[in-house]
DORO-691685 format. One record per residue (C-alpha): residue number from 1; y, x, z. Coordinates in steps of 0.001 Angstrom, whole numbers, plus 524288, in hexadecimal, padded with zeros to 5 digits. Each point is the difference from the previous one (the first is absolute). Last residue first. Layout:
PT   i    py    px    pz
PT NUM     Y     X     Z
...
***
This chain:
PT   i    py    px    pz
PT 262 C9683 A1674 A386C
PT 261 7F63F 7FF20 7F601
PT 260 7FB63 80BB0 803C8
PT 259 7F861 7F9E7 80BB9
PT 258 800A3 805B3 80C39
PT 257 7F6FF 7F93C 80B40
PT 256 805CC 806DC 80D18
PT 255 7F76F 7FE98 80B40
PT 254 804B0 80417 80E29
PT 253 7F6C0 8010B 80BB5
PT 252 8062E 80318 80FD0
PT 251 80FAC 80054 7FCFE
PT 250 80539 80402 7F2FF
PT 249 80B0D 7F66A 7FBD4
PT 248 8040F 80209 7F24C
PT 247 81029 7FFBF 7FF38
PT 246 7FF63 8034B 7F0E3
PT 245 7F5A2 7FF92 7F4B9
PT 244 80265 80772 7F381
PT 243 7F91D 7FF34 7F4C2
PT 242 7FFF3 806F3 7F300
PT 241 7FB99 7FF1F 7F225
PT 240 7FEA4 80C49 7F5DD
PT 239 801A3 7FE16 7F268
PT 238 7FED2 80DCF 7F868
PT 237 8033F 7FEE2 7F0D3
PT 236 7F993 80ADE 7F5F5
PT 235 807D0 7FFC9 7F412
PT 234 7FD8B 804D6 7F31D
PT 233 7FE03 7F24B 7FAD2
PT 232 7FF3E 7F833 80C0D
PT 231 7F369 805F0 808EF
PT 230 7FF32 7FA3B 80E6E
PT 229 7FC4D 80588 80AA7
PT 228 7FED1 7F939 81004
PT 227 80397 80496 80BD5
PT 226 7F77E 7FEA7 80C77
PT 225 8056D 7F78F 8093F
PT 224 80C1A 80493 808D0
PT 223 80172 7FAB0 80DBC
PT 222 80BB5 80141 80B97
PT 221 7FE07 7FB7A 80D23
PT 220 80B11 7FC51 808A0
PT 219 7FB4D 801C8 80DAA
PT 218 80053 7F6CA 80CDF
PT 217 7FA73 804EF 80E6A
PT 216 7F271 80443 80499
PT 215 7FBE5 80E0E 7FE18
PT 214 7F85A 80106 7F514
PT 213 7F17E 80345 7FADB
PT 212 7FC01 7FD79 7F223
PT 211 7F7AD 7F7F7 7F7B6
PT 210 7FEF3 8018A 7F10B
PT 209 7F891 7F32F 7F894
PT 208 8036F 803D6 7F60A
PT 207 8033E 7FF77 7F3C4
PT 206 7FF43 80D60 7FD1E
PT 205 806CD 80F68 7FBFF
PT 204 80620 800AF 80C59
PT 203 80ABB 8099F 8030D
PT 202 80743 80050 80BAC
PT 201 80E9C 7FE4C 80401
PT 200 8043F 800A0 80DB2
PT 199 81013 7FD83 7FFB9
PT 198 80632 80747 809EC
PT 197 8016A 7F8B6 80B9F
PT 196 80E38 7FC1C 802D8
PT 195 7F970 7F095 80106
PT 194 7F3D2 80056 7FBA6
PT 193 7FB22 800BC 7F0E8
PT 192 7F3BD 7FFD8 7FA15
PT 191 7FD4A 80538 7F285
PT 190 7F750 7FD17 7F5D8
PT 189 7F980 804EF 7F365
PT 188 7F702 7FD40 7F4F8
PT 187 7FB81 7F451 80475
PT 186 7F51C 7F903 7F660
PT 185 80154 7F2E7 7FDB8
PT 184 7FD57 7F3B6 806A4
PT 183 8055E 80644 80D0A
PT 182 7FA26 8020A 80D0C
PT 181 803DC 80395 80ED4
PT 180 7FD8D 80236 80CD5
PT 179 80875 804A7 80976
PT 178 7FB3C 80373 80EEF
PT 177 805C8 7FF45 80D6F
PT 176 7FCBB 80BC0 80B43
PT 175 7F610 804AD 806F0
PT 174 7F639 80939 7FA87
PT 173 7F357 80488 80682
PT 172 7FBB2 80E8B 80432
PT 171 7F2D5 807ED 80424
PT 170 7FE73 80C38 8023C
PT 169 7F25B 805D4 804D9
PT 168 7FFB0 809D5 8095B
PT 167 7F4AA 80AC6 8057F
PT 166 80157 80704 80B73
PT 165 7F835 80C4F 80727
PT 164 802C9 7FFDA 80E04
PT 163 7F143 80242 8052E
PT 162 7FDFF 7F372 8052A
PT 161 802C0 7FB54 7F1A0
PT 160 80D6A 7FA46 7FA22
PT 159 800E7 7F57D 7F6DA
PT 158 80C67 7FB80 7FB13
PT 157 80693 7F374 7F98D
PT 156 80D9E 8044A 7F8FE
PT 155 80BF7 7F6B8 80005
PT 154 80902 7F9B0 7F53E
PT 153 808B1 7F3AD 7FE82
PT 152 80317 7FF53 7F168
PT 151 80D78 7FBE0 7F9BB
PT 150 7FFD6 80CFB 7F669
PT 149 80AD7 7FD23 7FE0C
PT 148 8098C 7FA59 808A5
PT 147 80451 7F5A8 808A5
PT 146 7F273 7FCE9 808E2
PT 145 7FCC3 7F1C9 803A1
PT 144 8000D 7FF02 80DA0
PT 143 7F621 7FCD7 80849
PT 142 802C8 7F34C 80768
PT 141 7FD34 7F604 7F887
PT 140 7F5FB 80590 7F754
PT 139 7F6D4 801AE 80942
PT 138 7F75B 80BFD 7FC2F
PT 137 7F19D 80152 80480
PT 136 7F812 80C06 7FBC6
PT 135 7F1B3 80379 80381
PT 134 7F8FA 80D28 7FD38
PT 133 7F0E7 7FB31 804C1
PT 132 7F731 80B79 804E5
PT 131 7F1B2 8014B 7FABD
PT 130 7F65C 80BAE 803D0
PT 129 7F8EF 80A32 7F906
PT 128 7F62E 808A9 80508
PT 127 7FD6F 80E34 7F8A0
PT 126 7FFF6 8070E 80F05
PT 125 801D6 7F531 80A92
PT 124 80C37 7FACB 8005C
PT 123 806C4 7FA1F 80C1B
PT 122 80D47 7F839 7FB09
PT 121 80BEE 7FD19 805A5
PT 120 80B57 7F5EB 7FEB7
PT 119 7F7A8 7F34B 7FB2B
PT 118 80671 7FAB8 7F84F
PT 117 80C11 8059A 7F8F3
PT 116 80D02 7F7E9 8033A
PT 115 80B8F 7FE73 7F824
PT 114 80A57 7F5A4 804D8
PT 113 80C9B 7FCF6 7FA73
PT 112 80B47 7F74B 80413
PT 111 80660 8084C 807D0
PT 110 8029A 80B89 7F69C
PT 109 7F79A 80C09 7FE2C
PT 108 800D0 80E80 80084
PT 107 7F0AA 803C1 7FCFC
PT 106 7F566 809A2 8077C
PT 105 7F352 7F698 80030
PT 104 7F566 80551 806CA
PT 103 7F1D1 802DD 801CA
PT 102 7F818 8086F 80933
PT 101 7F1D6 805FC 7FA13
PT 100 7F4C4 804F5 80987
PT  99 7FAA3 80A8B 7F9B7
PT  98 7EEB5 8021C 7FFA7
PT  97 7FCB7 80CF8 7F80B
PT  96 7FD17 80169 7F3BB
PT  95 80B09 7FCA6 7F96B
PT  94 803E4 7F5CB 7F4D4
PT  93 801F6 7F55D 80B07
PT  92 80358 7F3DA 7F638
PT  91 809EA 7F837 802DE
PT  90 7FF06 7F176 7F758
PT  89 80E74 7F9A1 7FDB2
PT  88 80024 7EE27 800CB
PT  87 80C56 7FD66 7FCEC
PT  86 80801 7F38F 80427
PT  85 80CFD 7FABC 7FA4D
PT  84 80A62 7F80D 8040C
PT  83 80D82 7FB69 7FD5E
PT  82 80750 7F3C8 80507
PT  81 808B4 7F555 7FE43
PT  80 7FC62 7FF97 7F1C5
PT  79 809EC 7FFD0 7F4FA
PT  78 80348 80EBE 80382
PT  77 7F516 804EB 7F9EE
PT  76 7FCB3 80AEA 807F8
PT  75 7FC2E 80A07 7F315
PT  74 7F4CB 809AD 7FEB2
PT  73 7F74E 80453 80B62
PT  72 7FE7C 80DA2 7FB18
PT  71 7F610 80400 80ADC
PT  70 7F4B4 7FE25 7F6E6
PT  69 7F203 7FCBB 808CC
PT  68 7F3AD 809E9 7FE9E
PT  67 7FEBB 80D15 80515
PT  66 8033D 80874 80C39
PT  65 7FB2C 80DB0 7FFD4
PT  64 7FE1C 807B6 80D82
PT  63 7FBA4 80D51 8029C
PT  62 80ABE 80712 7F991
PT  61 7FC37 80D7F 7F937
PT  60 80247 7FC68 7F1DB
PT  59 80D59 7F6CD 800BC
PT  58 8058B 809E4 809BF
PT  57 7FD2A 80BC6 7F661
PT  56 8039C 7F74C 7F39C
PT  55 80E9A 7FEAE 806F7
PT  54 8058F 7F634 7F568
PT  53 80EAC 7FDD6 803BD
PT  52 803E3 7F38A 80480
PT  51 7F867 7F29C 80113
PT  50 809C5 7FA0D 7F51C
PT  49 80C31 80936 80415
PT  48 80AE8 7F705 7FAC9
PT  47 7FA06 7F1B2 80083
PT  46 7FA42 80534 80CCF
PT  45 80BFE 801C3 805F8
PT  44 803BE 80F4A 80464
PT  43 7F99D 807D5 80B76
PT  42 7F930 80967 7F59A
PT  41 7F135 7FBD2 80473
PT  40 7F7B3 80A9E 7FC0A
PT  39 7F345 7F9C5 7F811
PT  38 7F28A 7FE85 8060D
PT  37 800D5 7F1FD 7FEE5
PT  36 803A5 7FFAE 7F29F
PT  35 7F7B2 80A90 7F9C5
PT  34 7F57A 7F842 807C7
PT  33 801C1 7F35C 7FAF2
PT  32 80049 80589 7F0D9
PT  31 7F38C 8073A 801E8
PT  30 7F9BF 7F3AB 806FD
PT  29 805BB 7F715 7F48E
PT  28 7FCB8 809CD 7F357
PT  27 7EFE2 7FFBB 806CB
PT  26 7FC2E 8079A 80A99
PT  25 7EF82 804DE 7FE37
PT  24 8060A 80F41 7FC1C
PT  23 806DD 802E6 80DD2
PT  22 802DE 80E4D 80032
PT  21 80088 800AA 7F19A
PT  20 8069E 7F2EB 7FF0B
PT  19 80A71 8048F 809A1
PT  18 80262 80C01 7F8F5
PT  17 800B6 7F6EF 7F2DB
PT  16 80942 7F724 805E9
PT  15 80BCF 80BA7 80464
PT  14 7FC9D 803F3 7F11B
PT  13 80362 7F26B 7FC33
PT  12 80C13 7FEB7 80A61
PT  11 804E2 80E27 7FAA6
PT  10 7FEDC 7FB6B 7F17B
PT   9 8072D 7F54A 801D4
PT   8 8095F 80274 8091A
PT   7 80739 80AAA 7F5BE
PT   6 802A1 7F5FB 7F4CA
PT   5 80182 7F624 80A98
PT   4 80D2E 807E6 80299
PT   3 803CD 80A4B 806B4
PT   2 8008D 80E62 7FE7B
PT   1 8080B 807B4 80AE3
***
């Protein structure tokens, strides 16, 4: 099998360009939107499968194309009691004939969380376009903060005609605490440390800021700036400067401030 976005890309733009030919007033968004709606859903999270695998017959011949509104809702910042977020999609009846639309939310969630798409179904008359709202509510009190990567809570939105054809949108939002940090000097390097964890060490190349998404609890953090050259005689001399931070407390927002001075 050949993987790889070396291999996606040219199948997703020739996947576009039959869907152009057949449909050559969409724009990059419409194209894009119904690739993903049309796609096979794989059964796995959406942060593995996306919207799953492109299906350019289902994507051409469906009679529905929703439009407008990005389902990545981003990060619940856990200094708030609460997470929300309201999107306004646009279906479109691409058919000729009149299909009354049904929509639902398929999605494994905690208590604490609410996602609602207003209102449920939808009469469309042939080219008409109608307005649903994609609402999310998340109390932060009572729905867990998820352990490990890639912290996101994850669903799919579908549309399904009289006739039993479906369309789905994913959508997803992250849950969990968040590091933030900056140095007055460039950071070549740093590592994070937790507990028997092995060490996580990533390469940087800036000051900052870099923000990242952990699961709560304390870390040693380790950070190398940039070296610097020096020429004595015949003699090149690397200096290189280091901090290390112990017992950090990640719980809803850290900030670290690293100076080299340190």
């Amino acid at each position: 099998m050949l993987d790889g976005t070396s291999m996606a890309s040219p199948h997703v733009a020739g996947a576009a360009a039959l869907l152009l030919q057949k449909n050559p007033s969409w724009n990059a968004s419409q194209l894009k939107l119904a690739l993903m709606e049309g796609a096979r859903n794989l059964n796995q999270d959406v942060m593995s499968q996306g919207s799953g695998e492109v299906n350019v017959y289902a994507s051409a011949t469906s009679p529905t194309l929703s439009t407008g509104g990005e389902l990545s809702l981003g990060w619940d910042d856990l200094r708030q009691p609460s997470f929300s977020t309201n999107q306004a999609l646009t279906v479109t009846n691409t058919s000729t004939a009149a299909t009354q639309v049904s929509l639902a939310i398929q999605a494994n969630l905690p208590a604490g969380t609410q996602v609602m798409v207003t209102p449920a179904s939808l009469s469309l008359q042939p080219g008409e376009s109608q307005t649903v709202n994609f609402n999310v509510n998340v109390n932060n009190a009572t729905t867990p903060n998820l352990p490990a990567q890639p912290f996101t809570y994850s669903g799919t939105l579908t549309a399904t005609t009289a006739t039993g054809v479906s369309i789905h949108r994913p959508f997803a939002f992250c849950k969990a605490p968040k590091l933030q940090f900056t140095a007055d000097g460039i950071i070549f390097d740093f590592a994070i440390f937790h507990g028997a964890d092995l060490p996580q060490l990533q390469f940087l190349f800036s000051p900052g800021p870099f923000e990242t998404l952990m699961a709560a609890g304390s870390y040693d953090f380790y950070f190398e700036f940039l070296p610097s050259f020096t020429q004595v005689n015949s003699k090149i001399l690397m200096e290189s400067q280091s901090v290390v931070r112990e017992k950090v407390d990640v719980s809803s927002f850290t900030t670290l401030a690293i100076s080299s001075a340190e």
